[in-house]
N, C-alpha and C positions, 0 to 999 in steps of 0.2 A: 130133082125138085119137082112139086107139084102143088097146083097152083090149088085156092078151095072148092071150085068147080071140079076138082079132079083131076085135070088133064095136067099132061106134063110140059115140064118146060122145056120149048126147043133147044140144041145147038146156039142155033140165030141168036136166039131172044139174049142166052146167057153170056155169048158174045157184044152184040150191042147194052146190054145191060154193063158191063166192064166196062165198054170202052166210055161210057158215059158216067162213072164212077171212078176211073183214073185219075183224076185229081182231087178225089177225095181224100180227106186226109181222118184219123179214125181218131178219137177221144183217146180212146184207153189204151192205144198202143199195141192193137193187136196186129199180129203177121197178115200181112195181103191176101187174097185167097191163090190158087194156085192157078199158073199161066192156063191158057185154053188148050193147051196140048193135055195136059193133066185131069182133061172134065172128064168124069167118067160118065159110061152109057147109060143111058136112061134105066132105070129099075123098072120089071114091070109093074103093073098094078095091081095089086093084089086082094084078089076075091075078096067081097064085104063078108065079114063073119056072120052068120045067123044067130039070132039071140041063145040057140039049144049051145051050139057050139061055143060059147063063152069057157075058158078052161075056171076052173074049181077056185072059189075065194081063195087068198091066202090065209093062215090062221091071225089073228089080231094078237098084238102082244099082252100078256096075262098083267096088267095091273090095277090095281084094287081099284074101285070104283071112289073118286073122291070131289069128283064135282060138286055134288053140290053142295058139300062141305067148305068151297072157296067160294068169295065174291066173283062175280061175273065178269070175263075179260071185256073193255070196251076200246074201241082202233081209237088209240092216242093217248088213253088213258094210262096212267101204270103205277097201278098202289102196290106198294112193297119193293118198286125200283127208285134209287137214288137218281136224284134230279139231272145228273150228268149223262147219266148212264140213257137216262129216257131221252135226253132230250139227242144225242147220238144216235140214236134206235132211229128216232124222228127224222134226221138230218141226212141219213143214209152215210154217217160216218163210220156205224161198225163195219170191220170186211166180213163179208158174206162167205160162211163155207159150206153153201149147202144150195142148191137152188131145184125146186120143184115146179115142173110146168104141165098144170093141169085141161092147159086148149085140147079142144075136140073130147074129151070125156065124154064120160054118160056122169052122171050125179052118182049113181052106184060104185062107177069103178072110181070114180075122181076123189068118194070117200075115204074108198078102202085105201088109194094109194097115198090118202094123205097122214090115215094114221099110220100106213105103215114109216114114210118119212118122215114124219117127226120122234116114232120111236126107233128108227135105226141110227137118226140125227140124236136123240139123246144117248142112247146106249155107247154113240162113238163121242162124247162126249164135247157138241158142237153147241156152239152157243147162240149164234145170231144166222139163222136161215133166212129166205126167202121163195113164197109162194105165188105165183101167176098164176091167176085166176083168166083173165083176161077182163075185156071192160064189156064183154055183151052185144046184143044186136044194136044197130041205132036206134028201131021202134021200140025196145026195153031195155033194161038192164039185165045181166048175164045172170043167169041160174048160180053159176059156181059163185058168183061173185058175191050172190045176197049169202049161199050154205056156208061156203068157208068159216065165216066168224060165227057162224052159230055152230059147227062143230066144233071151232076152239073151242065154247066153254061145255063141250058133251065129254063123256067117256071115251076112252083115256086120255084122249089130249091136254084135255084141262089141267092134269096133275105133274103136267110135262113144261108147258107151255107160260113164262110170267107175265107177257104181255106182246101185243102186237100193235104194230102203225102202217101209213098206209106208204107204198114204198114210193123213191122220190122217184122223176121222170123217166131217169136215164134206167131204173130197174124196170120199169111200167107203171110207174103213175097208180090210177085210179085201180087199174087191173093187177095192182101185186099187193103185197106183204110183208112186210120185214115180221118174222116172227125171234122173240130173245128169250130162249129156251132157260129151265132151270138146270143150276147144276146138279151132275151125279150127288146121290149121296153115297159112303164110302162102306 
């Protein structure tokens, strides 16, 4: 692990960090982490990449340009979703099969890797994802936070994509997404 300063996290810390979460008990039922015999050694740090050194976009997926042929997605809104269906979306009662986590990006790559997930999520034929943006510095609000929904309604995603809400606490709140993809057509 490592912390956003960089450094990593000790032994020590991840030990008294445990022993001070032992009686915690977990919402959703997930397995405990594994005993401290089990922690494994620190990873090194690994050299910051220079901007030259960035490897090659990936290609975007070929679909017809149809934005602006659609109304504009708006977070809560959801014209051409049935009232149930929306108000689920909302509630964080769909299950989520797909979760995208955009912290630490550049705008660049947090693009690319968003249209690339929502066309891998539609082509696997998934219905209700979710995107972390996160919620930004305290002095402003986050970059990715304000592009995301204005890439929904850009190229390709728009034509992917029926509507988005803002996800409830337990996915991240103010910093996530519920997005409720369209289905394949056949």
């Amino acid at each position: 692990m490592s912390r956003k300063d960089g450094r990593e996290t000790t032994r020590e810390e991840i030990r008294l960090w445990r022993r001070a979460m032992r009686d915690v008990q977990t919402l959703d039922h997930v397995p405990p982490p594994p005993p401290e015999a089990d922690l494994p050694d620190p990873l090194p740090q690994a050299a910051p990449q220079s901007a030259s050194s960035d490897p090659a976009p990936l290609p975007l997926p070929r679909i017809a340009p149809i934005a602006r042929a659609l109304p504009p997605l708006e977070k809560g809104r959801a014209p051409g979703v049935d009232k149930r269906t929306a108000e689920r979306l909302r509630q964080g009662d769909r299950p989520i099969e797909a979760r995208l986590d955009l912290h630490g990006m550049t705008r660049e790559s947090a693009h690319r890797a968003l249209v690339r997930f929502v066309a891998d999520s539609f082509d696997a034929d998934r219905r209700c994802i979710l995107v972390v943006t996160g919620k930004g510095t305290r002095e402003g609000s986050g970059v990715l936070r304000a592009e995301v929904p204005r890439w929904l309604n850009g190229d390709p995603i728009r034509g992917m994509v029926l509507t988005f809400a803002q996800a409830k606490p337990w996915h991240g709140g103010d910093g996530a997404l519920y997005l409720l993809l369209k289905r394949r057509r056949s």
